[in-house]
PLY file of the C-alpha trace (Angstrom):
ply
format ascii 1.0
element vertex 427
property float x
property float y
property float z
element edge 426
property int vertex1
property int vertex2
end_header
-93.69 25.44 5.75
-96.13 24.24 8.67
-99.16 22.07 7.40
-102.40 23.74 7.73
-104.36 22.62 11.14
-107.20 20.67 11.28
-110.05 21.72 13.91
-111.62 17.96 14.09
-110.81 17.80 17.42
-112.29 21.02 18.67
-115.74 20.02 16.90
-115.61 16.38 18.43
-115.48 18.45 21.85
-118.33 21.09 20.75
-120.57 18.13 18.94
-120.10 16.63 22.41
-121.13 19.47 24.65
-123.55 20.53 22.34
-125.58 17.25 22.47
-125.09 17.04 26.25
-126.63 21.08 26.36
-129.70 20.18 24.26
-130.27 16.63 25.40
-130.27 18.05 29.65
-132.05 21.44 28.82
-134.15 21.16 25.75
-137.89 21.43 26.82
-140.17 20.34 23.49
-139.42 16.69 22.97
-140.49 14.73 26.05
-137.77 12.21 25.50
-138.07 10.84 29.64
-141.94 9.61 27.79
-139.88 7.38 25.40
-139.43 4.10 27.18
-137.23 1.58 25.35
-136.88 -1.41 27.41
-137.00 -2.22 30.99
-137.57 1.21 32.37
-134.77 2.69 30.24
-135.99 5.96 28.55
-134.42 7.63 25.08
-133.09 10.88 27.45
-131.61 8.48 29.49
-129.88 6.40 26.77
-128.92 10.01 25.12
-127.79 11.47 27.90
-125.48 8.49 29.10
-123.74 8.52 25.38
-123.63 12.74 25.60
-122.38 12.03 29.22
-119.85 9.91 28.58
-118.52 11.66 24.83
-118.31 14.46 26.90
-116.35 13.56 29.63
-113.92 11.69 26.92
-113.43 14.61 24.54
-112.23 16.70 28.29
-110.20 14.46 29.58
-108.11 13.89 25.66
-108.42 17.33 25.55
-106.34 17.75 28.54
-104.12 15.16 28.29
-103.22 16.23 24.47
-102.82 20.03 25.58
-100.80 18.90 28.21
-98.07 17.66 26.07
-97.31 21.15 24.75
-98.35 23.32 27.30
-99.97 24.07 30.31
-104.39 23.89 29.63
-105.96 27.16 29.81
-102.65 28.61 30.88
-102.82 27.03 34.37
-99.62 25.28 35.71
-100.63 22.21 37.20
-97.82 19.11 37.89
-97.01 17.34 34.42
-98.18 19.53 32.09
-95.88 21.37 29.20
-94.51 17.99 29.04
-92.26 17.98 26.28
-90.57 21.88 27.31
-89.92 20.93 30.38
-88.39 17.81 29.13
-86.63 19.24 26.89
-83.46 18.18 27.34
-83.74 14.57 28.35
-85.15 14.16 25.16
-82.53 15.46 23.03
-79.72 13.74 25.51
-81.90 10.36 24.48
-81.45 10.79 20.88
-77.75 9.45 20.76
-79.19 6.35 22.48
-82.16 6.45 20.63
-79.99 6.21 17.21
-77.40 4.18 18.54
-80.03 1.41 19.13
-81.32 1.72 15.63
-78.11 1.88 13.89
-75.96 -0.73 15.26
-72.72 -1.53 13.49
-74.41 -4.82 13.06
-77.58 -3.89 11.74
-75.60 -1.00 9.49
-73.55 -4.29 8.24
-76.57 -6.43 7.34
-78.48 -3.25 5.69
-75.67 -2.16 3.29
-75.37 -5.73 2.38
-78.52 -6.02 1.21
-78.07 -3.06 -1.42
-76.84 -4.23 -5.51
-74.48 -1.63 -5.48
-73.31 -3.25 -8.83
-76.74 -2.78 -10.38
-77.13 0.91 -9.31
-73.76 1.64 -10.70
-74.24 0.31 -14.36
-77.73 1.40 -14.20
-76.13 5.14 -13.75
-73.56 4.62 -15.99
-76.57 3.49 -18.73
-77.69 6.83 -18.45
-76.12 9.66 -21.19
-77.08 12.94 -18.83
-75.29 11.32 -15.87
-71.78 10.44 -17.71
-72.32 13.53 -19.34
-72.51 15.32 -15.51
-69.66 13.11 -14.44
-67.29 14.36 -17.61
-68.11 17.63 -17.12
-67.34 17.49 -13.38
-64.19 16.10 -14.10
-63.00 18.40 -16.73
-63.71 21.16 -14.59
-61.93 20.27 -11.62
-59.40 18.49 -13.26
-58.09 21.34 -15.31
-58.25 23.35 -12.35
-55.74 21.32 -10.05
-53.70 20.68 -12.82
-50.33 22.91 -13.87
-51.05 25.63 -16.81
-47.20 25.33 -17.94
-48.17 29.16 -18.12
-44.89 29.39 -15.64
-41.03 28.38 -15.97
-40.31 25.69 -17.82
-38.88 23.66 -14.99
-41.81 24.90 -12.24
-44.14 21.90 -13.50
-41.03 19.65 -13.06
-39.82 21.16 -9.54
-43.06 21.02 -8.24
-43.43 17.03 -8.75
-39.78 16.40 -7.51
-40.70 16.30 -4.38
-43.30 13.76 -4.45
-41.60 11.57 -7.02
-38.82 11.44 -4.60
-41.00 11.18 -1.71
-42.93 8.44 -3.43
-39.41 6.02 -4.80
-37.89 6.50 -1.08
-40.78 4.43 -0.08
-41.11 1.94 -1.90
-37.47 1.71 -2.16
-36.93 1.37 1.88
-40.25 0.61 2.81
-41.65 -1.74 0.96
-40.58 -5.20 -1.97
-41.52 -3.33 -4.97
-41.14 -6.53 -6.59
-43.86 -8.10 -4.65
-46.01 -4.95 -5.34
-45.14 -5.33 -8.90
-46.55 -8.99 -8.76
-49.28 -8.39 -6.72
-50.86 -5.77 -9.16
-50.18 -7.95 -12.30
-51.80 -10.87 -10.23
-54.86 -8.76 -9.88
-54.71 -7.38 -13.41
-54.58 -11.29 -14.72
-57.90 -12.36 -12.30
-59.58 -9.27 -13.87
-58.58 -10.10 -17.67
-56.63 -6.69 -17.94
-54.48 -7.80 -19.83
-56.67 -8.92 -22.16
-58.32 -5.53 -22.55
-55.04 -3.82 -22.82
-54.38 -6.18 -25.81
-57.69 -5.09 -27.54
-56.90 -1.35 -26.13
-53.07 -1.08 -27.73
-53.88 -3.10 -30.98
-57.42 -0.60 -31.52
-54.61 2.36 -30.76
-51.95 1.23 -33.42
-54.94 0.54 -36.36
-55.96 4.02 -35.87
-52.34 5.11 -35.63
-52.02 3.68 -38.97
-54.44 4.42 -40.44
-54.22 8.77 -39.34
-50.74 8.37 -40.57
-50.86 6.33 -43.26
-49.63 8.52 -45.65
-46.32 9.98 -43.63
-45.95 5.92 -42.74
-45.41 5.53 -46.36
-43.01 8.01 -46.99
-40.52 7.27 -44.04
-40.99 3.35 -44.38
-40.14 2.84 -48.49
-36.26 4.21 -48.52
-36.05 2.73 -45.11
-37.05 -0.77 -46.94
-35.50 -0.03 -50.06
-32.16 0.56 -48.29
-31.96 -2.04 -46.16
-33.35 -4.85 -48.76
-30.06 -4.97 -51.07
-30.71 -5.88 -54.45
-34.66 -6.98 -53.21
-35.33 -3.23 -52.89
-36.04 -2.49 -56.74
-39.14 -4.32 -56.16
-40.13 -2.31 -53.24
-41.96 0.69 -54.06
-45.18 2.80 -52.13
-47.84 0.96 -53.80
-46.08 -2.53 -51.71
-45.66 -0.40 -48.25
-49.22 0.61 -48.81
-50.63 -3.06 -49.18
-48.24 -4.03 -46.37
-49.86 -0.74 -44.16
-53.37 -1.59 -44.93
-52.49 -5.25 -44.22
-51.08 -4.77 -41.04
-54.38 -2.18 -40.15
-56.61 -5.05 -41.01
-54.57 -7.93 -39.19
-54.84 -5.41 -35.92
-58.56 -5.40 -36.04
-58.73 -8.86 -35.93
-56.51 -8.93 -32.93
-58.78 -6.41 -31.00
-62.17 -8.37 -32.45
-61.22 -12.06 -31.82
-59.87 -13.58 -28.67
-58.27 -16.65 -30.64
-56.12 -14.90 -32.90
-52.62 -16.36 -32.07
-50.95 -13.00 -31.94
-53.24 -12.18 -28.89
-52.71 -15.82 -27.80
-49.19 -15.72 -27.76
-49.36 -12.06 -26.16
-51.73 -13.61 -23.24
-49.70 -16.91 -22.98
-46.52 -14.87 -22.18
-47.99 -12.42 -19.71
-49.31 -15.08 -18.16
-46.17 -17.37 -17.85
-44.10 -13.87 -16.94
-46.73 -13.54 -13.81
-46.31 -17.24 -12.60
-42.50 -16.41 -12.95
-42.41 -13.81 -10.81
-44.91 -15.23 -8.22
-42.61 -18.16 -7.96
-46.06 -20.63 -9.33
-43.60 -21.87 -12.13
-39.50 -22.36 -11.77
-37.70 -19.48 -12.49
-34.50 -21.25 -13.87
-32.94 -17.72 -15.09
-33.37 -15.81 -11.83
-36.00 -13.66 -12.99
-37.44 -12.49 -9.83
-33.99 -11.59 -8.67
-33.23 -9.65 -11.57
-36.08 -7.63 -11.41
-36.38 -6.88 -7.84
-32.53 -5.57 -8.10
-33.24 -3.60 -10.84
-36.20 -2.13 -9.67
-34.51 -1.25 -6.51
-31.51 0.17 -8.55
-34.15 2.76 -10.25
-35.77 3.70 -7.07
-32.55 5.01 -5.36
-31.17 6.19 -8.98
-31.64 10.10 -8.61
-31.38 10.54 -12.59
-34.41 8.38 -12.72
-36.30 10.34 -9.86
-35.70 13.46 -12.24
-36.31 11.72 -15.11
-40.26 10.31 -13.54
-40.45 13.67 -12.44
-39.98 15.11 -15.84
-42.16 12.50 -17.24
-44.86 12.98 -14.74
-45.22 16.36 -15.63
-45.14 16.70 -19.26
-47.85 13.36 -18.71
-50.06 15.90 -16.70
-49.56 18.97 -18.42
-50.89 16.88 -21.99
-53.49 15.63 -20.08
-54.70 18.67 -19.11
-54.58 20.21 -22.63
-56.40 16.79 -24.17
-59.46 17.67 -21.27
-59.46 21.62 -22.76
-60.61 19.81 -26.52
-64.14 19.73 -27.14
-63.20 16.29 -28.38
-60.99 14.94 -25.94
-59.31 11.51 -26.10
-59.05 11.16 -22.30
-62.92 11.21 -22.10
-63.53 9.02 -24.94
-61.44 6.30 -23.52
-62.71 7.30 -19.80
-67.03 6.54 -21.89
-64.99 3.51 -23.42
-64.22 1.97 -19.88
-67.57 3.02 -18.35
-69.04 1.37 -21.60
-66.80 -1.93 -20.48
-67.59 -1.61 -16.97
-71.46 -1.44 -17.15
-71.71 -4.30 -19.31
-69.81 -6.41 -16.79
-71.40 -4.90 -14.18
-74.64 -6.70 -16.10
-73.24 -10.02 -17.51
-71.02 -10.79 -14.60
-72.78 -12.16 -11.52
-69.67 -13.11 -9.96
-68.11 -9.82 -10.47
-71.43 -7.59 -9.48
-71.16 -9.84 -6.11
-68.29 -8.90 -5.34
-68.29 -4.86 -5.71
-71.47 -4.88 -3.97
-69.63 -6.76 -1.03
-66.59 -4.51 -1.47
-68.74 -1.51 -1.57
-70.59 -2.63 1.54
-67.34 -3.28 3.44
-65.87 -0.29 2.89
-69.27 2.49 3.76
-69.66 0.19 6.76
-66.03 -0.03 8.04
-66.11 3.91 7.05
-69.19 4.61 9.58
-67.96 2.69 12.26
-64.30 4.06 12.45
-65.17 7.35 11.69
-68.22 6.63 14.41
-70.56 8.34 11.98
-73.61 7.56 13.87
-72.42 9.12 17.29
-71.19 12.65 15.72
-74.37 13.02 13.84
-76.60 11.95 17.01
-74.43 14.07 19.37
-74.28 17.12 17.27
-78.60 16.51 16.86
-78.41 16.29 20.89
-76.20 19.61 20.95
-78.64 20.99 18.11
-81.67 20.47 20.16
-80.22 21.61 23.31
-79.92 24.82 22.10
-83.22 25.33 20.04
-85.79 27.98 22.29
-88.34 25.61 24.53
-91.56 26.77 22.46
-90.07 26.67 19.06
-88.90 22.75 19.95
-92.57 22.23 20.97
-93.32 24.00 18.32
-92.17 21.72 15.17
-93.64 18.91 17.37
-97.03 20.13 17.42
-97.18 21.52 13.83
-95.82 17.82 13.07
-98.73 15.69 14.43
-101.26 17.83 15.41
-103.45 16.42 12.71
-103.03 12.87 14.14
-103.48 14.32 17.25
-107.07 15.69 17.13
-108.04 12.36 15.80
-107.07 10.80 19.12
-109.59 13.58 20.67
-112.32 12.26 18.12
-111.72 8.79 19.49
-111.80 10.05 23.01
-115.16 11.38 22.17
-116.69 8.68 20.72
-115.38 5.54 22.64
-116.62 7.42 25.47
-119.85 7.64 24.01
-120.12 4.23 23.01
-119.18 3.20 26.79
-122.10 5.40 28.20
-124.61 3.88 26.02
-123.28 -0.08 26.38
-123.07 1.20 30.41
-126.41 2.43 30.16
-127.99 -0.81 28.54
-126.45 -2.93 30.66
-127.93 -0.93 34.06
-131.37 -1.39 32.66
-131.24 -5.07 31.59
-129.56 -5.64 35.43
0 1
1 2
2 3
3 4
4 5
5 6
6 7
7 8
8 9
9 10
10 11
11 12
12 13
13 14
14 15
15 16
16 17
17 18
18 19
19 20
20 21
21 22
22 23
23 24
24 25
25 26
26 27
27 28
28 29
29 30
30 31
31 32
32 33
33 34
34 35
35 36
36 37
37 38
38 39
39 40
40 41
41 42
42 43
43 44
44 45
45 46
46 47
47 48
48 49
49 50
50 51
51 52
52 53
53 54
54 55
55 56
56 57
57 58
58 59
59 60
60 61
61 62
62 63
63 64
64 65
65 66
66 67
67 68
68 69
69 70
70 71
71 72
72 73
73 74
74 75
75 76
76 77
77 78
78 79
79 80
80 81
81 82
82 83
83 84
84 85
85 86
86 87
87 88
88 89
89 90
90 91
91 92
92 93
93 94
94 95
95 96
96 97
97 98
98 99
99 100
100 101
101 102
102 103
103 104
104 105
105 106
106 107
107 108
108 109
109 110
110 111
111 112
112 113
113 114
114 115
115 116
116 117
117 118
118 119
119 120
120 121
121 122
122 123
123 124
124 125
125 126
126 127
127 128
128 129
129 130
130 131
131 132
132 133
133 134
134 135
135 136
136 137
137 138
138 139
139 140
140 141
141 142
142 143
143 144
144 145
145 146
146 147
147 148
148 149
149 150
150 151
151 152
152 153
153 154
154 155
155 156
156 157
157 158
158 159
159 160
160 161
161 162
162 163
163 164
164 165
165 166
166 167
167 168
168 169
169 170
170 171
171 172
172 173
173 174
174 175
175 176
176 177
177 178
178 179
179 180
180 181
181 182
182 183
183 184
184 185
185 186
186 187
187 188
188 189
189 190
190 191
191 192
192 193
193 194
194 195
195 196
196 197
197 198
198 199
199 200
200 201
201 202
202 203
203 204
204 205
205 206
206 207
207 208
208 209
209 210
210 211
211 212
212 213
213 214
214 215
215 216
216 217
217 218
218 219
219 220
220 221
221 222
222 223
223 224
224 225
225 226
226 227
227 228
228 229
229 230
230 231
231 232
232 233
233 234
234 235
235 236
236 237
237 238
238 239
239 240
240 241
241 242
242 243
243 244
244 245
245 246
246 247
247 248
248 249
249 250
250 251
251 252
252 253
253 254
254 255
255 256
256 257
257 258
258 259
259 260
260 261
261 262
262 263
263 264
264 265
265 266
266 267
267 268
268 269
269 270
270 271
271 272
272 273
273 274
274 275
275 276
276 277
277 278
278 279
279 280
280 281
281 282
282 283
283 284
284 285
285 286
286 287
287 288
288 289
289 290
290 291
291 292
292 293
293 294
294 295
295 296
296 297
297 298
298 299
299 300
300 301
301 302
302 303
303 304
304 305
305 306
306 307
307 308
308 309
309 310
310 311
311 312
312 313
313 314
314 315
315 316
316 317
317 318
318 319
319 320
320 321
321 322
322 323
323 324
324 325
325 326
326 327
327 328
328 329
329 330
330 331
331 332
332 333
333 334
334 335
335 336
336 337
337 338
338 339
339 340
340 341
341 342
342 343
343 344
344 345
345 346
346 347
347 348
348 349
349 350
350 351
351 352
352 353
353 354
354 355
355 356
356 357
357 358
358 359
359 360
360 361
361 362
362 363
363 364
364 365
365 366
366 367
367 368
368 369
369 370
370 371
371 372
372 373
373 374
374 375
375 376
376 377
377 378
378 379
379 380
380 381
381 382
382 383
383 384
384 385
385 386
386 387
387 388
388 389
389 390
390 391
391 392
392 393
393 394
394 395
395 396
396 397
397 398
398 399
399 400
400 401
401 402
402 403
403 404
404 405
405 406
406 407
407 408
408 409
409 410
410 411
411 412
412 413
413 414
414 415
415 416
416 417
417 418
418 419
419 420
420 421
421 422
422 423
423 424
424 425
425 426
């Protein structure tokens, strides 16, 4: 939609000619009686300023018309300045930009954004997860296998990638430095801490759903297997031992000290350094790994049975997102829950997505050369637009700001007429 035109301009120019009309022609006031100073009457002081306003408001007249087109419809050298310039100005755009947004200057901008703080700040906000889970569901459910088909087809379809995926790492890469490298990061993170609290929140509730079935299998089990012992063993025990084990869980997930989480911790810990080679490695660890891992890779009843797995993985995920209350997206609010407040509490941490976030948008803009598609495809754009529709959008987009330069024109010139005209009659 254009923005309505001012006429400020046009009146500057009439005000101007106007005054000039009545101050020259005007017959009842004898204003050539009215002597100021040193010879210098009021129609001469008038008519310098009307004179001069005059003269101004023409000549901005004509120089503003002559940016869009040709004044009074006459073609006279440099006028319809921007349609005849048409394209020079839309080949300068890609150098225009390009001096603007230098990879340099695009590096120092994004650097200065908390990408951190804009991230937990969204993720603080219910309608936005709520967007997000929605989204995800959606498509989600959508790419994923129905199992609607044969009940191989979900299997067969992942074979290929699965093999695919173990013939590289297999030939191409050390798995077991891969391995190591990903439990590295996991231990800088404090993963493995939240998997503790994640598995022992998991088995609590496991218990405690199946409480009652627990019960039942456990006591002969305990009974049998206790000899003589097992008279003393009956469901009211495996219930205190349930409800025991439920509570001793909770404390594992609620206090970092407990030993159980300790010990759990300690040995993760110690199995990393192992296998990094930051400790000794007296049993050949590393070795023993890195053959077996290899071993699995090329081992084609393993390919079928990832393949298998992969699929039957998928196909429960898929029916956990179709729940109204789905366990995938509870745990997915869980981690955005975790994530936000670290986002917050964690300087260190916020300082570093923000410079990993900023690293990757810039390194993304200048290999994809962002700026010069976007700048070359406005140069092709405006190319092609129709000479008086490209003046056009100009004009409707300062015209207002224009006319206010023809105001100025009027009265600077004004103001010069009358300071010109003082000055001639104190000289």
């Amino acid at each position: 939609m254009n923005k309505p035109r001012n006429r400020i301009g046009v009146l500057s120019l009439g005000a101007a000619a106007v005054g000039f009309l009545l101050v020259t022609l005007q017959p009842w006031i004898p204003l050539d009686r009215l002597i100021l100073f040193n010879g210098l009457s009021l129609k001469h002081l008038l008519a310098a300023f009307f004179d001069a306003s005059l003269v101004g408001a023409l000549a901005d007249w004509f120089a503003v018309t002559a940016l869009f087109k040709n004044p009074l419809g006459v073609k006279l050298p440099h006028t319809d300045i921007l349609a005849k310039n048409k394209d020079s100005i839309a080949d300068a755009v890609p150098r225009f930009l390009a001096g603007f947004l230098s990879e340099q200057k695009i590096s120092a901008e994004l650097g200065r954004v908390d990408y951190g703080a804009k991230v937990a700040e969204l993720l603080g906000r219910a309608e936005v997860r709520g967007e997000l889970h929605a989204f995800l569901r959606e498509r989600i459910v959508l790419l994923l296998p129905d199992g609607s088909g044969p009940q191989d087809a979900g299997t067969n379809g992942f074979s290929g990638l699965v093999d695919r995926v173990f013939s590289f790492l297999a030939e191409k890469t050390d798995p077991t430095a891969l391995l190591v490298r990903i439990l590295q990061w996991a231990l800088r993170e404090n993963l493995h801490e939240t998997a503790i609290s994640g598995a022992a929140e998991l088995l609590r509730k496991a218990v405690e759903e199946n409480r009652d079935r627990l019960v039942s299998i456990l006591t002969p089990m305990i009974k049998q297997n206790s000899g003589w012992q097992g008279l003393f063993v009956g469901r009211r025990v495996v219930e205190r031992l349930l409800d025991g084990i439920k509570e001793e869980l909770g404390h594992i997930r609620a206090a970092p000290t407990h030993e159980v989480r300790r010990l759990l911790a300690t040995s993760f810990t110690s199995y990393v350094a192992k296998l990094a080679g930051e400790s000794p490695d007296p049993g050949g660890e590393r070795a023993r790994l890195a053959l077996k891992m290899r071993k699995v890779l090329l081992d084609e009843s393993a390919r079928s049975t990832a393949a298998k797995l992969l699929a039957a993985l998928l196909e429960r995920f898929r029916k956990d997102l179709l729940l109204p209350e789905s366990l995938s997206l509870q745990a997915l609010e869980h981690l955005e829950e975790e994530i936000r407040i670290r986002l917050i509490k964690d300087e260190a941490l916020r300082l570093r997505v923000n410079r990993e976030i900023g690293g990757i948008i810039s390194s993304f803009i200048s290999r994809s050369r962002l700026v010069e598609s976007v700048s070359g495809y406005l140069a092709s754009l405006l190319r092609q637009t129709d000479e008086r529709e490209f003046v056009g959008r100009i004009e409707d987009a300062v015209w207002n700001d224009l006319q206010y330069i023809r105001v100025n024109g009027a009265v600077v010139g004004g103001l010069v007429g009358l300071v010109l005209a003082v000055l001639s009659a104190f000289l």
